[in-house]
Phi, psi and omega in degrees: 000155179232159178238125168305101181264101181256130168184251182223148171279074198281169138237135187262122169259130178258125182234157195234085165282097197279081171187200178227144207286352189303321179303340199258321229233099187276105147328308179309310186270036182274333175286003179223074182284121196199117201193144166208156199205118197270124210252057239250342198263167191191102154233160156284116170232157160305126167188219237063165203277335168302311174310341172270314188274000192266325196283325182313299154309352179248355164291340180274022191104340210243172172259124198239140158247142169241149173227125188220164151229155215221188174237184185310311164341351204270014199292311170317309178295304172336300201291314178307326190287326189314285174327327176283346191094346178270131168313131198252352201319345186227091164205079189270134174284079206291115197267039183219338191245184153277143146280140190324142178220136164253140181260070151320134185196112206271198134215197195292329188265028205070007182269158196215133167256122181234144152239137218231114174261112174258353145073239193273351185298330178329317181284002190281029168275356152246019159248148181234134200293152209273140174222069164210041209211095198262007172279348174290105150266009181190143191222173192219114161244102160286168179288132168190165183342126182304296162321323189270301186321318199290337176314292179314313186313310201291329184258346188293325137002270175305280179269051160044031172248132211262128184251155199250137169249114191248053208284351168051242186269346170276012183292329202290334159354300194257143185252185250256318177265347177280326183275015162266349199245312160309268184348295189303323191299319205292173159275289167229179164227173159219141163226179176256182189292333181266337168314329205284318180323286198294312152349275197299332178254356155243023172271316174103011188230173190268144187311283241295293167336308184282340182274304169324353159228054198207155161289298166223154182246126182261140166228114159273149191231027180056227178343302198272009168117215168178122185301116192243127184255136176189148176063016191073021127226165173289113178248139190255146214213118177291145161291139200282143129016090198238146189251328168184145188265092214236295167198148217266007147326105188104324169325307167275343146329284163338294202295357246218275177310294191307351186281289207313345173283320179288316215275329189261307178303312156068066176284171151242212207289331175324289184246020174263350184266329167314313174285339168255351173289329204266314173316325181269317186305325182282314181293324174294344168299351195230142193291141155071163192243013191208029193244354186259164177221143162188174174272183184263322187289330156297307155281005147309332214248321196258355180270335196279294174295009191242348185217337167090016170200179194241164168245000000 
């Protein structure tokens, strides 16, 4: 079976501020904000979200389709999802726009500044989840064009295929009743801890509230795990083990893919939020969001030392 990742397709420009923007950055003076900050490390890498979380899932095993729209630019990106084994088949191409591009500028403390060019994704309301295709069992709307998110939830909808609502970096897009409207569509959702906020204040409801019309609600909490609400309790997931911390860009993707690996599988929470906790300690070891590798018999093994039991 396969899972549909609908979202967005990037090139990550990654930049390394080695000092912390607290330093740089007066709360007082943030209304005449002017700051520049010299990036001396500097790289082009693959990402977006779909693309992240689709490689993550096919290093577990599983077949990730991704559907995007992408620009003339994308031909580079092409030839890697090949070298990977991923499918371009629902990946439509606009020869008039870029493919989505990010500017990332990380600093010491993990905090990140981004500026987000989304290029052809503005268009992905011209893809449609497929429905002659009985092998999708499960799907992901991740950030990606505001028409093509609300689009996909209505048809993933329409043929009864149950979706993980990821809105990530596209919530200010939505206000309080559109993103209530998503929520009723899920299956399940996940956020991160300031998403979970920002959630909460435009929805007007409470995580316990907001889970309740959710199968489950997943919250990362970086560093400190990250919590799954579902049936009327809270199960707490520990954070996996970091051998070392070079950059945490893409960390929730993994982490991402990994629910969608418990989720196909049909672990329960306990260790499928184990399995994405640990898919992000392994992608923060590493530059870029689509540079790390391993076998499944290697992470069976490192999951085992993280936790004290096997899946």
């Amino acid at each position: 079976m396969s899972a549909l990742i609908c979202g967005s397709m990037a090139y990550d420009t990654i930049m390394v501020f080695h000092d912390k923007f607290k330093h740089h950055i007066l709360p007082e003076k943030v209304h005449i904000l002017n700051v520049s900050f010299l990036v001396p490390v500097l790289r082009r890498e693959f990402g977006g979200c779909a693309g992240n979380i689709a490689y993550n899932l096919n290093l577990l095993g599983e077949e990730p389709l991704i559907m995007a729209v992408v620009g003339h630019d994308f031909e580079p990106y092409s030839q890697w999802l090949n070298q990977n084994g991923l499918s371009s088949q629902f990946i439509h191409v606009l020869d008039n726009q870029y493919t989505g591009q990010a500017y990332i500028t990380t600093d010491e403390d993990d905090n990140q500044i981004t500026a987000f060019h989304p290029g052809a994704m503005s268009f992905s309301h011209l893809n449609a989840v497929p429905t002659n295709n009985n092998d999708i069992s499960i799907g992901i709307v991740s950030p990606d064009g505001k028409d093509g998110m609300q689009l996909h939830a209505e048809q993933f909808v329409e043929l009864d295929i149950p979706f993980i609502f990821d809105p990530g970096q596209g919530m200010p897009m939505f206000n309080g009743a559109e993103l209530l409207k998503f929520i009723d569509q899920a299956t399940w959702m996940t956020l991160n801890d300031y998403e979970s906020e920002l959630m909460q204040e435009r929805t007007g409801l409470s995580l316990e509230q907001l889970a309740e019309r959710v199968q489950a609600l997943i919250i990362t909490l970086g560093s400190k795990g990250s919590k799954i609400y579902t049936q009327g309790r809270v199960i707490d997931i520990p954070a996996a083990q970091v051998n070392s911390l070079n950059d945490p860009t893409g960390c929730g993707d993994a982490y991402r893919a990994g629910l969608l690996y418990g989720l196909m599988n049909e672990l329960d929470w306990e260790i499928t939020g184990r399995i994405a906790s640990l898919l992000g300690a392994i992608k923060i070891e590493h530059h870029g969001t689509q540079n790390h590798h391993f076998d499944m018999d290697s992470f069976k093994q490192r999951y085992h030392e993280n936790f004290g039991h096997s899946f």
